[in-house]
Biotite code that builds the C-alpha atoms (Angstrom):
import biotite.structure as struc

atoms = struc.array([
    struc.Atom([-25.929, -16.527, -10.865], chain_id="A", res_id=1, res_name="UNK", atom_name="CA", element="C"),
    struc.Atom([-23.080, -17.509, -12.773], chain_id="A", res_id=2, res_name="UNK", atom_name="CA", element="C"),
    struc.Atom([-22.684, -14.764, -14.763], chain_id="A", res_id=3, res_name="UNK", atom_name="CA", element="C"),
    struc.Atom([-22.373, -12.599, -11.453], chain_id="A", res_id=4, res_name="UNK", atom_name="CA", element="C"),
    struc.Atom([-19.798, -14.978, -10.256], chain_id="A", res_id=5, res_name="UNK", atom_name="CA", element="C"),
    struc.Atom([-18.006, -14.512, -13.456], chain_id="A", res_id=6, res_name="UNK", atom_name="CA", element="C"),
    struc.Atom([-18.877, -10.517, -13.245], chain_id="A", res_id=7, res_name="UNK", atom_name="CA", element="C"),
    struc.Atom([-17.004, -9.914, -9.660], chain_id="A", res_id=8, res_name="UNK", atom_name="CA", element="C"),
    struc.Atom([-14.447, -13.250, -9.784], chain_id="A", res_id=9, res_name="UNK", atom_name="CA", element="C"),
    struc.Atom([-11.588, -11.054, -11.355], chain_id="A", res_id=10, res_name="UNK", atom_name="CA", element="C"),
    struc.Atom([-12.413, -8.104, -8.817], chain_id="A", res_id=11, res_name="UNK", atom_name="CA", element="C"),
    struc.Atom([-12.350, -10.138, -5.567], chain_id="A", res_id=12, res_name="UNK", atom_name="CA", element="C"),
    struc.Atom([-9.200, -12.068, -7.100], chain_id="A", res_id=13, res_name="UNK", atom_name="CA", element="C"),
    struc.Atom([-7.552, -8.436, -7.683], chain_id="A", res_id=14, res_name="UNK", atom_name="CA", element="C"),
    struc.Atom([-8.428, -7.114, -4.413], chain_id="A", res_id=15, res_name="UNK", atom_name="CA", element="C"),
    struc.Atom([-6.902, -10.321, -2.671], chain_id="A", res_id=16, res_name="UNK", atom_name="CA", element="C"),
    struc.Atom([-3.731, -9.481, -4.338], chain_id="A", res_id=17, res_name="UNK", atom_name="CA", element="C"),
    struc.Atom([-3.305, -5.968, -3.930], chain_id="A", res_id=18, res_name="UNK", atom_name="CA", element="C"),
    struc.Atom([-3.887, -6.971, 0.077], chain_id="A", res_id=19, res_name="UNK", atom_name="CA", element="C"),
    struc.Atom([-1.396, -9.441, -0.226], chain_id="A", res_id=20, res_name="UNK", atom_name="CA", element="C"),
    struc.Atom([0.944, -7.279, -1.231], chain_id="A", res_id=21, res_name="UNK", atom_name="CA", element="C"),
    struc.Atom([0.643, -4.858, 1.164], chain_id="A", res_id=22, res_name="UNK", atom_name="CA", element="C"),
    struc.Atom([2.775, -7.086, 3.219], chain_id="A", res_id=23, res_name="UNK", atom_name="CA", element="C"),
    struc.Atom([4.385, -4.608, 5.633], chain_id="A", res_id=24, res_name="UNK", atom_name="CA", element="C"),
    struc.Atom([1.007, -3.193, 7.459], chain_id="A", res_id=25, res_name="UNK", atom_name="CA", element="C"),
    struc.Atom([-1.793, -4.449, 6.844], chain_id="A", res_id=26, res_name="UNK", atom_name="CA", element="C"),
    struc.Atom([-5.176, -1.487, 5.660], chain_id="A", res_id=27, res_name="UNK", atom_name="CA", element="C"),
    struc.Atom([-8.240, -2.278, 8.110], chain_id="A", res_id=28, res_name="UNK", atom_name="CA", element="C"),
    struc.Atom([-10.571, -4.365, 6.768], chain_id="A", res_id=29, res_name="UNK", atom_name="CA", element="C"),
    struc.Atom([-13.731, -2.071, 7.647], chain_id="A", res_id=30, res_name="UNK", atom_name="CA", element="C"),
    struc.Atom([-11.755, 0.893, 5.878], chain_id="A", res_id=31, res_name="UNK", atom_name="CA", element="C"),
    struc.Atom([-11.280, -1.303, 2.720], chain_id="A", res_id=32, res_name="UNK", atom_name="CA", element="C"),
    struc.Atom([-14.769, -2.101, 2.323], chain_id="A", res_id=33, res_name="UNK", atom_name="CA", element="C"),
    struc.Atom([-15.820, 1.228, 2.973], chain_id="A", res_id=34, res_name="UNK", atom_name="CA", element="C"),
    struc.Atom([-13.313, 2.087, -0.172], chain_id="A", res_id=35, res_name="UNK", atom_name="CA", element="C"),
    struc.Atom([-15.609, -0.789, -2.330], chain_id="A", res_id=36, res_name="UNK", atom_name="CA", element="C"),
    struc.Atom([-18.282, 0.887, -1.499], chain_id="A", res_id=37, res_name="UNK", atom_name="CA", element="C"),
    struc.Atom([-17.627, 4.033, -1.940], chain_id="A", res_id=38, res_name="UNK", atom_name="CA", element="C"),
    struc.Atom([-15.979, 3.176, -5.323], chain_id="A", res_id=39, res_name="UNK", atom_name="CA", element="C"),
    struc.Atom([-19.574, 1.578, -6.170], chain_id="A", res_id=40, res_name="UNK", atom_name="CA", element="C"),
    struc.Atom([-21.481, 4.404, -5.358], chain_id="A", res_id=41, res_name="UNK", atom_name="CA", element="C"),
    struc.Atom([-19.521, 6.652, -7.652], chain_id="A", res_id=42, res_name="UNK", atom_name="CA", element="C"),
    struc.Atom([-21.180, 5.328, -10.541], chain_id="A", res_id=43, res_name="UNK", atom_name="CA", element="C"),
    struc.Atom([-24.280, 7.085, -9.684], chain_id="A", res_id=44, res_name="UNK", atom_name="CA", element="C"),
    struc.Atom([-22.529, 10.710, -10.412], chain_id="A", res_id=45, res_name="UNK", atom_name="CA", element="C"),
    struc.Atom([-20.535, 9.211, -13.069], chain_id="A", res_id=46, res_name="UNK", atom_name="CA", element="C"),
    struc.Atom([-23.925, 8.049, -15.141], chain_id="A", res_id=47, res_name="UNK", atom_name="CA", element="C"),
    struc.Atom([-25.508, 11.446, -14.580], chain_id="A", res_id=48, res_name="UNK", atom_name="CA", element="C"),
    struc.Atom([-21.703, 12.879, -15.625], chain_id="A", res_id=49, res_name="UNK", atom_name="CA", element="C"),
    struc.Atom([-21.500, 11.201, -18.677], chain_id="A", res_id=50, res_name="UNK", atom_name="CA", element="C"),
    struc.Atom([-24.737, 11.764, -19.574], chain_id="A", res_id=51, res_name="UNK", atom_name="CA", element="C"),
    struc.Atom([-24.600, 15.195, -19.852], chain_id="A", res_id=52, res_name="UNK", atom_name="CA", element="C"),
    struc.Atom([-21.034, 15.579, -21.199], chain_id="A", res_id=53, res_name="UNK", atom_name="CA", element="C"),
    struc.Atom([-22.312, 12.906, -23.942], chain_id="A", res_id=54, res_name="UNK", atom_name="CA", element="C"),
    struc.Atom([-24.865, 15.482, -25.328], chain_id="A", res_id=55, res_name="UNK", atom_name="CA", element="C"),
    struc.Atom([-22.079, 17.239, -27.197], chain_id="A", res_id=56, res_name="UNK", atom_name="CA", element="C"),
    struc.Atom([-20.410, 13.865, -28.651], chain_id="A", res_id=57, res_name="UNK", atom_name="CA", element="C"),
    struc.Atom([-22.440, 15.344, -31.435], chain_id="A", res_id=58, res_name="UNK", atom_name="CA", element="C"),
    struc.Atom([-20.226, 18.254, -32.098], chain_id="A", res_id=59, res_name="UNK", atom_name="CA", element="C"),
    struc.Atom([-17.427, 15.927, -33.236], chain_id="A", res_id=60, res_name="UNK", atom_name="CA", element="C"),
    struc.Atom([-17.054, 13.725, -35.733], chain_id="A", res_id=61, res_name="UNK", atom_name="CA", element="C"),
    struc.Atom([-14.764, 10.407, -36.960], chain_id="A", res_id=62, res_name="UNK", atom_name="CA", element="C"),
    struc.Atom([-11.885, 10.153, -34.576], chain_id="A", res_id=63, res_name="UNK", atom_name="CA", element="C"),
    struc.Atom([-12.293, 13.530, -32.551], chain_id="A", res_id=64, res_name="UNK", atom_name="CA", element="C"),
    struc.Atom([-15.808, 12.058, -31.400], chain_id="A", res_id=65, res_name="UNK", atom_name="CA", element="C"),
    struc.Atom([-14.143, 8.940, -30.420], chain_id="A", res_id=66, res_name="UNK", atom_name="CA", element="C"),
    struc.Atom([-11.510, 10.612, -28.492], chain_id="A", res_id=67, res_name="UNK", atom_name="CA", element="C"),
    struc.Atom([-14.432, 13.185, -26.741], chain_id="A", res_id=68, res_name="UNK", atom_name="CA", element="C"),
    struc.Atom([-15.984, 10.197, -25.612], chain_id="A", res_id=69, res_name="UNK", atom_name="CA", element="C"),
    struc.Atom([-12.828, 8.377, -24.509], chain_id="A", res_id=70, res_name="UNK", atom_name="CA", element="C"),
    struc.Atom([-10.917, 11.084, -22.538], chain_id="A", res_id=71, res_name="UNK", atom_name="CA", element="C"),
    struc.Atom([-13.615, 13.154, -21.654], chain_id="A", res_id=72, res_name="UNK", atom_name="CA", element="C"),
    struc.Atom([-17.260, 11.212, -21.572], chain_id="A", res_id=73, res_name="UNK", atom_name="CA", element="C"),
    struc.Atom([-15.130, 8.218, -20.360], chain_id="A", res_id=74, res_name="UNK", atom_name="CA", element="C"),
    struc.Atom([-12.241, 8.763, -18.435], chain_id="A", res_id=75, res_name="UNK", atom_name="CA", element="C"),
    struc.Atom([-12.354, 12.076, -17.023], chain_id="A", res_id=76, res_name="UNK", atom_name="CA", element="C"),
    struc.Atom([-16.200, 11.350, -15.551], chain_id="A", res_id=77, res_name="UNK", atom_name="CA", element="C"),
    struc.Atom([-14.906, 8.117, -14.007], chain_id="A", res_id=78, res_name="UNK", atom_name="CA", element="C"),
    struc.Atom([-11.497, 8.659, -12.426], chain_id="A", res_id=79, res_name="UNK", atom_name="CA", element="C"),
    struc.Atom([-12.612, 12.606, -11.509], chain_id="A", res_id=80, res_name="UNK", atom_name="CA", element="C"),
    struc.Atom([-15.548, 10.703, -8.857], chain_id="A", res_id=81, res_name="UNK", atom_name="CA", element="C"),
    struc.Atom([-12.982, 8.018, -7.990], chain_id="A", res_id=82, res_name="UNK", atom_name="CA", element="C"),
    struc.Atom([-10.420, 10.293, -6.997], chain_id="A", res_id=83, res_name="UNK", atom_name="CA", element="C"),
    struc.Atom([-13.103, 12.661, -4.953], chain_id="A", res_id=84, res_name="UNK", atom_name="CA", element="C"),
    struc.Atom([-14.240, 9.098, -3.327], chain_id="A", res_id=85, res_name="UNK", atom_name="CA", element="C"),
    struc.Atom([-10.320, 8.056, -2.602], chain_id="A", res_id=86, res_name="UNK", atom_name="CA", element="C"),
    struc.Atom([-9.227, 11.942, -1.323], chain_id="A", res_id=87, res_name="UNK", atom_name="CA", element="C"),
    struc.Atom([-12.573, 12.542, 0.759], chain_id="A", res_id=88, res_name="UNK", atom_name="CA", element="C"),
    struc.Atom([-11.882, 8.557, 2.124], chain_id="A", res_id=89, res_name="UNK", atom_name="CA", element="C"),
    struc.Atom([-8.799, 8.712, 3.478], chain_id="A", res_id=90, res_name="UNK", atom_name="CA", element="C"),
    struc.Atom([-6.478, 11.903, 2.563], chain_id="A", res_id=91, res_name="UNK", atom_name="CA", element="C"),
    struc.Atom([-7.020, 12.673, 6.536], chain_id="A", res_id=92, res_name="UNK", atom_name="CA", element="C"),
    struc.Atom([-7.313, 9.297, 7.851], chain_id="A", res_id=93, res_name="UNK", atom_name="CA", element="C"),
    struc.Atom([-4.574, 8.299, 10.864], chain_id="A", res_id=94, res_name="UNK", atom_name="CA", element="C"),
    struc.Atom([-4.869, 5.059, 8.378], chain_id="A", res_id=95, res_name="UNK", atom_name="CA", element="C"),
    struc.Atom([-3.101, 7.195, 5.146], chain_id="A", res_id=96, res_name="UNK", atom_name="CA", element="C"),
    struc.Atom([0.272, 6.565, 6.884], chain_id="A", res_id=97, res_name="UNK", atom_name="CA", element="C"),
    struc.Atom([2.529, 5.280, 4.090], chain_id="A", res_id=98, res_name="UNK", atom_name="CA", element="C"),
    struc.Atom([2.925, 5.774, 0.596], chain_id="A", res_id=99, res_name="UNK", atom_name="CA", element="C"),
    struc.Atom([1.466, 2.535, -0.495], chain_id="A", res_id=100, res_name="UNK", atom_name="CA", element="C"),
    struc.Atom([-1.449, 2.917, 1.339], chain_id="A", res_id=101, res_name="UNK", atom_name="CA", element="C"),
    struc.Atom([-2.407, 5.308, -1.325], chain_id="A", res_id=102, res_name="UNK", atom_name="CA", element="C"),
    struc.Atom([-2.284, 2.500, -3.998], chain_id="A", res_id=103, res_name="UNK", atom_name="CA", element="C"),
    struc.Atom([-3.965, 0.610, -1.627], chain_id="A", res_id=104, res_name="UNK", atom_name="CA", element="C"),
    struc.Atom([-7.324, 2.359, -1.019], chain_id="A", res_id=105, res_name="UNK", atom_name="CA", element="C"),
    struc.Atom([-7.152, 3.843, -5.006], chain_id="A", res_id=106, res_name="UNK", atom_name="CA", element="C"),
    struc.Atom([-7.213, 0.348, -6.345], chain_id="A", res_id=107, res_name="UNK", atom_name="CA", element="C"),
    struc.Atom([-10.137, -0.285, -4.071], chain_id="A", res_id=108, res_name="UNK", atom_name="CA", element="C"),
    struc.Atom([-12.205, 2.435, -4.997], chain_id="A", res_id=109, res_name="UNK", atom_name="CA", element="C"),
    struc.Atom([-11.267, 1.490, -8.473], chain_id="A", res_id=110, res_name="UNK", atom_name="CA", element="C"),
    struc.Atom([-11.884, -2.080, -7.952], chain_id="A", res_id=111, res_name="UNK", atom_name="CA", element="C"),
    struc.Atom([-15.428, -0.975, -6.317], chain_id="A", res_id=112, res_name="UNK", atom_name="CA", element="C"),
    struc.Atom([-16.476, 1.206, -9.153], chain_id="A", res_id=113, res_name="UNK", atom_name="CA", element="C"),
    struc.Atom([-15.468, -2.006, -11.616], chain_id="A", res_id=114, res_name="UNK", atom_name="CA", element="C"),
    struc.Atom([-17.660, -4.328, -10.149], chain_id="A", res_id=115, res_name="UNK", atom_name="CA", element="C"),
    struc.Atom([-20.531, -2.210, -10.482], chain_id="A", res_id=116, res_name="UNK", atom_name="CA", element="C"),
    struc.Atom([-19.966, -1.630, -13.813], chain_id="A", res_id=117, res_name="UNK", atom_name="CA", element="C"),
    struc.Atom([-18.622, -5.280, -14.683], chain_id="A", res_id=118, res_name="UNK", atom_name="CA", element="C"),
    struc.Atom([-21.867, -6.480, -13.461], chain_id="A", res_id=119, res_name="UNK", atom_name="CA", element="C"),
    struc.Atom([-24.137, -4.583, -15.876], chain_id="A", res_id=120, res_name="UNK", atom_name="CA", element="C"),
    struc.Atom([-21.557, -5.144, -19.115], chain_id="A", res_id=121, res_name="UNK", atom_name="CA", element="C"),
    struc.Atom([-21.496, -9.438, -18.142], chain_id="A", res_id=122, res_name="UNK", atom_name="CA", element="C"),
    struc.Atom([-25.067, -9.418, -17.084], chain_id="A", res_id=123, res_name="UNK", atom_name="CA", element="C"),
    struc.Atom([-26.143, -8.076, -20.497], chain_id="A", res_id=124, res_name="UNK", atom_name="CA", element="C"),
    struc.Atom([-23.335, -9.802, -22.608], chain_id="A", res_id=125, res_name="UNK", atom_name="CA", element="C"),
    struc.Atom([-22.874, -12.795, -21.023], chain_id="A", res_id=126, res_name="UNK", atom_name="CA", element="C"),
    struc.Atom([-19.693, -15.393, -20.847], chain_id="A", res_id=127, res_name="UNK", atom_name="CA", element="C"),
    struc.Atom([-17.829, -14.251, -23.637], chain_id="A", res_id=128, res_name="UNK", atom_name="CA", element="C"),
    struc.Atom([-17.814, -10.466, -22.653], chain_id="A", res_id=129, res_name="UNK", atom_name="CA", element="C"),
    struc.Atom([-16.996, -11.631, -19.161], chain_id="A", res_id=130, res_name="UNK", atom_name="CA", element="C"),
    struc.Atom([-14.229, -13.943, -20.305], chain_id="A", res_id=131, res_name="UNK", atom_name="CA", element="C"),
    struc.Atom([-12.630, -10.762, -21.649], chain_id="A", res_id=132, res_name="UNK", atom_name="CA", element="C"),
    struc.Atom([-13.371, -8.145, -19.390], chain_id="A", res_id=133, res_name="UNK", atom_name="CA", element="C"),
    struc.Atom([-11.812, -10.286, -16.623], chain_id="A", res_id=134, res_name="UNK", atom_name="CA", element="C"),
    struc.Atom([-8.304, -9.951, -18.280], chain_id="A", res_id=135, res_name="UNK", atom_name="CA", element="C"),
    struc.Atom([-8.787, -6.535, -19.744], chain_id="A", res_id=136, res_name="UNK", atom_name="CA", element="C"),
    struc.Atom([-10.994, -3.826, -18.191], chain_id="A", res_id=137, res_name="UNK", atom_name="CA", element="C"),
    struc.Atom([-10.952, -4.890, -14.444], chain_id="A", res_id=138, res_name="UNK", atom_name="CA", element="C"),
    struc.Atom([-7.564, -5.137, -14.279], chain_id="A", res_id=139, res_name="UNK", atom_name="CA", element="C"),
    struc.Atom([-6.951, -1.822, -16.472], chain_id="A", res_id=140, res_name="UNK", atom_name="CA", element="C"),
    struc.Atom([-9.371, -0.369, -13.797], chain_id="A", res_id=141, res_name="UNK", atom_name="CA", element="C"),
    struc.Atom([-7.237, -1.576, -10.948], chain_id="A", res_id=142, res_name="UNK", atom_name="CA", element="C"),
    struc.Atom([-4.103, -0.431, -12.943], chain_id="A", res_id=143, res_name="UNK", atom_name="CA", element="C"),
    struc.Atom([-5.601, 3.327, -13.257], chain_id="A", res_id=144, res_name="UNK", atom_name="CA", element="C"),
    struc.Atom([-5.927, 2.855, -9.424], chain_id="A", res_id=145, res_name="UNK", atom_name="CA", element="C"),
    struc.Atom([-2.483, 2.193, -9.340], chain_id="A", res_id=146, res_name="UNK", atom_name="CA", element="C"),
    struc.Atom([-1.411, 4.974, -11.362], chain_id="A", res_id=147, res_name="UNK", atom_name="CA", element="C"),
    struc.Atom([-3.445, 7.217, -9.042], chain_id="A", res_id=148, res_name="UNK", atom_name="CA", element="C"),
    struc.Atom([-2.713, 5.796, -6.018], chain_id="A", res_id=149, res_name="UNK", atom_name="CA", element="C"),
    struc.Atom([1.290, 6.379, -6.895], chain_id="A", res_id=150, res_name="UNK", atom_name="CA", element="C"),
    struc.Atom([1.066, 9.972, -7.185], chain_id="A", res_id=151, res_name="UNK", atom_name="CA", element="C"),
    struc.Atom([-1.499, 10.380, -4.267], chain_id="A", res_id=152, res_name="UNK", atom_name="CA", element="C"),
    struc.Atom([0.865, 8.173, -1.366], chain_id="A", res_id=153, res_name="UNK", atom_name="CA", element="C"),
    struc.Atom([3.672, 10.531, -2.795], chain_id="A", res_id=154, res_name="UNK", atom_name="CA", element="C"),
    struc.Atom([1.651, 14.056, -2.693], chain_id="A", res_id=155, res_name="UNK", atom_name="CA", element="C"),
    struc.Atom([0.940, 12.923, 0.874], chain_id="A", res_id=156, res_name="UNK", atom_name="CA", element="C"),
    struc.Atom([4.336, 12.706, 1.879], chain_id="A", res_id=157, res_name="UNK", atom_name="CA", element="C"),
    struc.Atom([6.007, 15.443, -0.244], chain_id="A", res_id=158, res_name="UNK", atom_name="CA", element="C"),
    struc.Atom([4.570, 18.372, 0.977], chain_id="A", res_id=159, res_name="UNK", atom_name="CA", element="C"),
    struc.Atom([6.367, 21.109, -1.278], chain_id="A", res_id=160, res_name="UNK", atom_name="CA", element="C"),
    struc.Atom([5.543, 18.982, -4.469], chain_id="A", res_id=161, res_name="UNK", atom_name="CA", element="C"),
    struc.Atom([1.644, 18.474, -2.685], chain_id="A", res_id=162, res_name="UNK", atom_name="CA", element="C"),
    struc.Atom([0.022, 20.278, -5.634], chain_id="A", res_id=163, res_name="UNK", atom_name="CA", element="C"),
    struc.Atom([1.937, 18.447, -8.854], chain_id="A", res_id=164, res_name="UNK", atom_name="CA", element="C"),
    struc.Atom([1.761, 15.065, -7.464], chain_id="A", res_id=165, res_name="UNK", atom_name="CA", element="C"),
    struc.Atom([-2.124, 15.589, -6.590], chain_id="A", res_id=166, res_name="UNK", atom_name="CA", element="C"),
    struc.Atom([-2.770, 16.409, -10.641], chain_id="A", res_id=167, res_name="UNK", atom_name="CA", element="C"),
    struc.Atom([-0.638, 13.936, -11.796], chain_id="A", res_id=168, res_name="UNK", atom_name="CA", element="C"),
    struc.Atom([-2.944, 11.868, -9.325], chain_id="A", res_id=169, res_name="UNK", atom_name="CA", element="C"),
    struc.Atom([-5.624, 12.638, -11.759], chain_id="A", res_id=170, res_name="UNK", atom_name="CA", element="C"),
    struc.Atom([-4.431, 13.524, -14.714], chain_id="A", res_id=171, res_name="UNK", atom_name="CA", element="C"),
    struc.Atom([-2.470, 10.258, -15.156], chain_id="A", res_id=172, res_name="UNK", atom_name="CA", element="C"),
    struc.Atom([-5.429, 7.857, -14.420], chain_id="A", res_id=173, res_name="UNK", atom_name="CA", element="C"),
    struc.Atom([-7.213, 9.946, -16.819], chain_id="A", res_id=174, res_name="UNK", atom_name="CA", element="C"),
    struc.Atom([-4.721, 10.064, -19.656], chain_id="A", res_id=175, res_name="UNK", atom_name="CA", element="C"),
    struc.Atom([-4.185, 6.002, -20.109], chain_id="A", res_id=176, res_name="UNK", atom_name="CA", element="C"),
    struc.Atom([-8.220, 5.100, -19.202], chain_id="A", res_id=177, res_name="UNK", atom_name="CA", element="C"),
    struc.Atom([-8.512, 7.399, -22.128], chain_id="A", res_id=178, res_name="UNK", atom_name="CA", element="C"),
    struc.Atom([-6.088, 6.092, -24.494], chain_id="A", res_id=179, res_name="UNK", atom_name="CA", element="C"),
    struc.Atom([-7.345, 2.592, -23.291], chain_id="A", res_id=180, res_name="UNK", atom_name="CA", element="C"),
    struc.Atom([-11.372, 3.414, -24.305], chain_id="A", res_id=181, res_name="UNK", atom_name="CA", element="C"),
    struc.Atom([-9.469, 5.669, -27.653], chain_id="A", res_id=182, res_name="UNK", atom_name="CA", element="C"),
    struc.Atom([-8.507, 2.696, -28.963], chain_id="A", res_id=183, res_name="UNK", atom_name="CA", element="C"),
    struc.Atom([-11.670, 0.405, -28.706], chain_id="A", res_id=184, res_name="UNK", atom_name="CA", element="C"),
    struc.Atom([-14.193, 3.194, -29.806], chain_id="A", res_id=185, res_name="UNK", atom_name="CA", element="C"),
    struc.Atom([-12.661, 4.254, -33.027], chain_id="A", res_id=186, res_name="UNK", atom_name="CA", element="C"),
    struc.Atom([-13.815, 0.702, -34.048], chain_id="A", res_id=187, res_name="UNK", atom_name="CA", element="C"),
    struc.Atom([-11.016, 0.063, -35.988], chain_id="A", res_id=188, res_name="UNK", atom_name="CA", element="C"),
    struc.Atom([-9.807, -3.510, -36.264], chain_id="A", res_id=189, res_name="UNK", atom_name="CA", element="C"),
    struc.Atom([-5.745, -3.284, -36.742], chain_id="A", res_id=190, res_name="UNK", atom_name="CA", element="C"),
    struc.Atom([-5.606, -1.042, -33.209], chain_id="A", res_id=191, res_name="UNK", atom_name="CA", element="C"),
    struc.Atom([-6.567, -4.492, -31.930], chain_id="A", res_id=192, res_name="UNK", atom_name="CA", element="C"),
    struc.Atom([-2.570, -5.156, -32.026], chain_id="A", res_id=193, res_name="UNK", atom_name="CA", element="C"),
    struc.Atom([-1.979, -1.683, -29.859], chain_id="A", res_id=194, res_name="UNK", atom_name="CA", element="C"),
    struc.Atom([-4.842, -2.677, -27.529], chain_id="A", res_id=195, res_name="UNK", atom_name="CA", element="C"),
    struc.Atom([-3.139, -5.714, -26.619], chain_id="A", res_id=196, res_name="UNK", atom_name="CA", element="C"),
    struc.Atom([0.160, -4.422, -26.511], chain_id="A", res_id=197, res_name="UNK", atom_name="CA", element="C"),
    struc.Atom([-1.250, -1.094, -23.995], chain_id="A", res_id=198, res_name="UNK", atom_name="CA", element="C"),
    struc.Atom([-2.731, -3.539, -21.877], chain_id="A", res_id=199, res_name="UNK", atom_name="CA", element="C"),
    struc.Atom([0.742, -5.642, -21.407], chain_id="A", res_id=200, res_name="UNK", atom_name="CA", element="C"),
    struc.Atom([2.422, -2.422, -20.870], chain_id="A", res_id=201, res_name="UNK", atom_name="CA", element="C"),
    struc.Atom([-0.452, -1.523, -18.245], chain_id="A", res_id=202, res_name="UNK", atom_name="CA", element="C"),
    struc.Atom([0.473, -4.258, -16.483], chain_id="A", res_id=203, res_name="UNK", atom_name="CA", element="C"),
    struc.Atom([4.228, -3.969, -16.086], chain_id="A", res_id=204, res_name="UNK", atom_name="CA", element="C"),
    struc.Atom([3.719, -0.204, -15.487], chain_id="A", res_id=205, res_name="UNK", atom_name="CA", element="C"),
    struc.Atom([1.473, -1.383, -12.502], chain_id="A", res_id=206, res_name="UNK", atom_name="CA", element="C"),
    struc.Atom([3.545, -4.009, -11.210], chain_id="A", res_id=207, res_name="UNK", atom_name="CA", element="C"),
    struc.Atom([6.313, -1.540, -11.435], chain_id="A", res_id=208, res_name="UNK", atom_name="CA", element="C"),
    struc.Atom([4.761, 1.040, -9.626], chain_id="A", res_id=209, res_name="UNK", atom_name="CA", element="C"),
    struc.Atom([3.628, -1.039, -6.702], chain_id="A", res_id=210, res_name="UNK", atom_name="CA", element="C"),
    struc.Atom([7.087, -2.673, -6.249], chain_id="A", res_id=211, res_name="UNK", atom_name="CA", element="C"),
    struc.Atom([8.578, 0.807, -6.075], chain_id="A", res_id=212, res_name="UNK", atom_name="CA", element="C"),
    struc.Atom([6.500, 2.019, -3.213], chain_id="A", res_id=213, res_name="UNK", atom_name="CA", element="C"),
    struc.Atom([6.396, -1.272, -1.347], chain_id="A", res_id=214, res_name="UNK", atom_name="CA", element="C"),
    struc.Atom([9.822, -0.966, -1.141], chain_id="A", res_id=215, res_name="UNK", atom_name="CA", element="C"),
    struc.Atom([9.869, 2.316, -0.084], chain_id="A", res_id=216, res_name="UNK", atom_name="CA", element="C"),
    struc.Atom([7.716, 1.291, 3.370], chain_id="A", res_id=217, res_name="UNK", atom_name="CA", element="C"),
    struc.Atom([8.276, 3.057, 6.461], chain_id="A", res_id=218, res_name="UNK", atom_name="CA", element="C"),
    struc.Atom([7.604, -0.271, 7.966], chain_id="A", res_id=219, res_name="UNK", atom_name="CA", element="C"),
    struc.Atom([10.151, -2.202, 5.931], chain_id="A", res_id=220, res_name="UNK", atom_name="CA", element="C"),
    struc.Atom([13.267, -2.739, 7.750], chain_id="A", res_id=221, res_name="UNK", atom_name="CA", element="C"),
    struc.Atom([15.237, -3.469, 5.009], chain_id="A", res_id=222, res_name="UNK", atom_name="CA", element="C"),
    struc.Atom([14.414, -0.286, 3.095], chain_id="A", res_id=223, res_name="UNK", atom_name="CA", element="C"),
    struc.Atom([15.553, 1.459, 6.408], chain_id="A", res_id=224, res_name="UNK", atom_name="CA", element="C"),
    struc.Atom([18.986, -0.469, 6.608], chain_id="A", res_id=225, res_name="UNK", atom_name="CA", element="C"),
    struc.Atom([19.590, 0.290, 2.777], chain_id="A", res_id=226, res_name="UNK", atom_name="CA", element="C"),
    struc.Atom([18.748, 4.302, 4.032], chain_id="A", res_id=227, res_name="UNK", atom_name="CA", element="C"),
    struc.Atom([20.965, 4.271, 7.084], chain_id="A", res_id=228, res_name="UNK", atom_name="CA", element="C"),
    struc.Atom([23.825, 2.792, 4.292], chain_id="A", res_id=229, res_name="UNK", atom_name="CA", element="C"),
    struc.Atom([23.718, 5.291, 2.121], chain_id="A", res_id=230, res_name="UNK", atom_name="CA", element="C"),
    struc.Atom([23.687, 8.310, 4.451], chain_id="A", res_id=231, res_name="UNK", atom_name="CA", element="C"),
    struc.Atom([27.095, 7.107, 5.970], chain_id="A", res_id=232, res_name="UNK", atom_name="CA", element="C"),
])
């Protein structure tokens, strides 16, 4: 029981926050859960996903197998279902009515996706790999959710750039989980110094990211004021 505590602590603690900062309009609580879950149930295509994409890990060897099964076994199986589960969720919901709404529901699905997973990694490592996955891969999750969410509130609202942003979307997410798994499967021990340091820089990239779109809230007054300056 405790380790299941410890296993979904740093996801309900994340999800809090990300809520909390959505101070200008609150998401719907029923629409947010529905997000969790459907971030959860992603896992089940992702396992059969990586499965098969993990029968040619063979094909490689040394680094190049470590990098197939970081940016393709890895993060191109995981944030491919999360971004189907975020665009089939809400790309046409009235909800989808800001830009930071897509950071919103993409750190949700992301955040849903982690607990599954956390659960199974804690439950069969116990405190320690808890401990660290609390500070590491949840909030790297939540941070690729971020990233995604970024690109998808823009593509939403930029109609002639619909098609970049929407890549970028994915391919962004996809490009630092992989770097993020590169570094921890090629095993070796000096990269510990560039883990840390791509996990500080995944955090100020995500603060960074939400701040910008926050502040760019239709229902943020003095983002409108600031507007209605400028134009004069």
């Amino acid at each position: 029981m405790n380790l299941l505590i410890l296993a979904l602590a740093p996801v309900v603690i994340i999800a809090a926050y990300i809520y909390i900062r959505d101070k200008y309009e609150k998401e719907p609580i029923r629409l947010l859960l529905f997000a969790l879950l459907a971030g959860g149930l992603t896992v089940i295509p992702v396992l059969f996903l990586e499965t098969f994409l993990s029968s040619f890990t063979g094909l490689f060897y040394g680094l190049t197998a470590a990098a197939w099964k970081a940016f393709v076994v890895a993060a191109f199986s995981e944030e491919l279902w999360k971004f189907i589960a975020l665009y089939v969720l809400i790309w046409r919901s009235p909800e989808f009515n800001e830009k930071f709404d897509g950071i919103v529901y993409a750190v949700y699905v992301s955040l849903g996706f982690a607990a599954v997973e956390n659960v199974m990694y804690v439950m069969d490592g116990g405190l320690s790999t808890g401990i660290t996955r609390a500070i590491t891969a949840v909030p790297a999750h939540a941070i690729f959710g971020i990233t995604m969410g970024f690109y998808f509130g823009l593509a939403k609202f930029y109609q002639k750039e619909q098609a970049s942003l929407k890549l970028k979307a994915l391919a962004f997410p996809i490009l630092l989980h992989g770097i993020y798994d590169f570094i921890l499967f090629t095993g070796i021990d000096w990269l510990i110094i560039a883990f840390i340091a791509f996990v500080i820089y995944l955090y100020i990239s995500g603060l960074k990211r939400m701040k910008v779109l926050s502040k760019q809230s239709i229902y943020n007054t003095d983002y409108d004021l600031l507007n209605e300056k400028l134009s004069k």
